[in-house]
C-alpha positions in Angstrom: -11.2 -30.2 -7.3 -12.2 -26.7 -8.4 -9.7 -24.5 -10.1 -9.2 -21.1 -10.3 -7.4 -18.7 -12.2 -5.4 -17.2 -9.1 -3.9 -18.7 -6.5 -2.6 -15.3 -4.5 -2.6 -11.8 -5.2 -0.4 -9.2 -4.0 -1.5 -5.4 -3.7 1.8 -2.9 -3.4 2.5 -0.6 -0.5 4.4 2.2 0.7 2.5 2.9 3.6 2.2 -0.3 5.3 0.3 0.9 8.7 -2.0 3.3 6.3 -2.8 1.1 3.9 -3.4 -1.8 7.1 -6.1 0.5 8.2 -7.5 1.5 5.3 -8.2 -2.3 4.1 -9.1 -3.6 7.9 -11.9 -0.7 7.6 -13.3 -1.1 4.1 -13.4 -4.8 3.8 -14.1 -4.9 8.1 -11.7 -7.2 9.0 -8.4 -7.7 10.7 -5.5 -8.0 8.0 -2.7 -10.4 9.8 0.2 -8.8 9.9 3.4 -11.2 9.0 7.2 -11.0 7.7 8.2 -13.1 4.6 11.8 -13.3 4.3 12.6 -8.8 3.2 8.7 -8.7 2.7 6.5 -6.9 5.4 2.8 -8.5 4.3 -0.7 -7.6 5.8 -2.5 -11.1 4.9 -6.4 -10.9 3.9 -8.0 -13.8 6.6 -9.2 -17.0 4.6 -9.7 -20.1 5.0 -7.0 -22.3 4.0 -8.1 -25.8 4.6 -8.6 -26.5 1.0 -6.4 -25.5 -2.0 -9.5 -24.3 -3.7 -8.5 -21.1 -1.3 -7.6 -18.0 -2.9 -6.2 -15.1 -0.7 -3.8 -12.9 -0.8 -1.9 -9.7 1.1 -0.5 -6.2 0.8 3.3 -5.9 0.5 5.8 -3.6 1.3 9.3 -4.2 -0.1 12.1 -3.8 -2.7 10.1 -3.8 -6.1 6.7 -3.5 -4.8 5.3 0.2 -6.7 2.2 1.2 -6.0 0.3 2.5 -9.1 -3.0 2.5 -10.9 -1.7 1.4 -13.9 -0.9 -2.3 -12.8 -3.7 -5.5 -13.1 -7.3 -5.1 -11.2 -7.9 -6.8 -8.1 -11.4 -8.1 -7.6 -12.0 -8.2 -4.0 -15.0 -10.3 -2.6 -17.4 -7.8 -1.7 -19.8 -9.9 0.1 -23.8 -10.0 -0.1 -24.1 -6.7 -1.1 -20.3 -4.7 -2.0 -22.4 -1.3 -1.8 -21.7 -1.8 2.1 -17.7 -1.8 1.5 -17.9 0.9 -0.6 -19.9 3.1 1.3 -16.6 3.3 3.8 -14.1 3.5 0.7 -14.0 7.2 1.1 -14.0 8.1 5.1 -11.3 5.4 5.2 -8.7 7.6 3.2 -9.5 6.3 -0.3 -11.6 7.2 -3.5 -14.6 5.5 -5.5 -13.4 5.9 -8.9 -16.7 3.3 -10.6 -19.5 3.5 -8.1 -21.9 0.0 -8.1 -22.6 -1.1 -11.3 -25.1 -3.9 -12.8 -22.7 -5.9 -15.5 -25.2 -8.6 -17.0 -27.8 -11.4 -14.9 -25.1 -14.1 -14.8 -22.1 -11.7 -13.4 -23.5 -9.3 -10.5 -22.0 -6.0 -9.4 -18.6 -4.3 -9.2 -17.3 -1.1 -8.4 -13.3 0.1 -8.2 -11.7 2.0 -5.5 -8.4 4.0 -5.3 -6.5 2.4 -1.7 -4.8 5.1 0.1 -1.6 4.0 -1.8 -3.3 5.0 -5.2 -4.3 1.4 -6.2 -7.0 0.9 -7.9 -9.1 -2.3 -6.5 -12.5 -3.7 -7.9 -15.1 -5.0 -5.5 -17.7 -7.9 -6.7 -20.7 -9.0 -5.2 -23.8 -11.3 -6.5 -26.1 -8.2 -5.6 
């Protein structure tokens, strides 16, 4: 079985609807909205038939802060991440590293403000 080094990640929100949007537009998919216990979570779609599945959700509730200051989320950006980026910006949010090259054996990334003032890495192969 492959491991990884997370399991589930969890980006903080004010703005639920907002922020909703903002990720169903940049990543292009629908973000399943759900209730855990006092938690309102928008879940990222996966594939959950194996527990080599890593996913995870924004959150609104008690303790959840927004900021740029917290850990970096790398988001799977797909075949190419320029084409998530590209809608970073009309979607309500900011590029803050545009595409970069970091090294043969690692690909691309770039890192986004969300609309709640996140800041989110993208990561592609090309």
């Amino acid at each position: 079985m492959t491991m990884h080094a997370i399991n589930w990640f969890e980006i903080p929100v004010n703005n639920f609807e907002k922020a909703k949007k903002f990720y169903d537009t940049v990543i292009g998919v629908e973000i399943r909205d759900e209730m855990f216990n006092h938690l309102r979570m928008g879940v990222f779609p996966t594939d959950n038939t194996s527990q080599t599945t890593v996913s995870g959700a924004i959150v609104k509730g008690e303790h959840y802060e927004p900021s740029d200051k917290g850990s970096l989320v790398y988001l799977n950006g797909g075949e190419d991440l320029q084409v998530m980026l590209a809608r970073v910006e009309s979607a309500g949010g900011k590029v803050i590293v545009p595409k970069m090259h970091i090294g043969e054996k690692a690909g691309y990334m770039a890192v986004f403000q969300d609309t709640e003032g996140n800041h989110v890495a993208l990561h592609s192969w090309n």
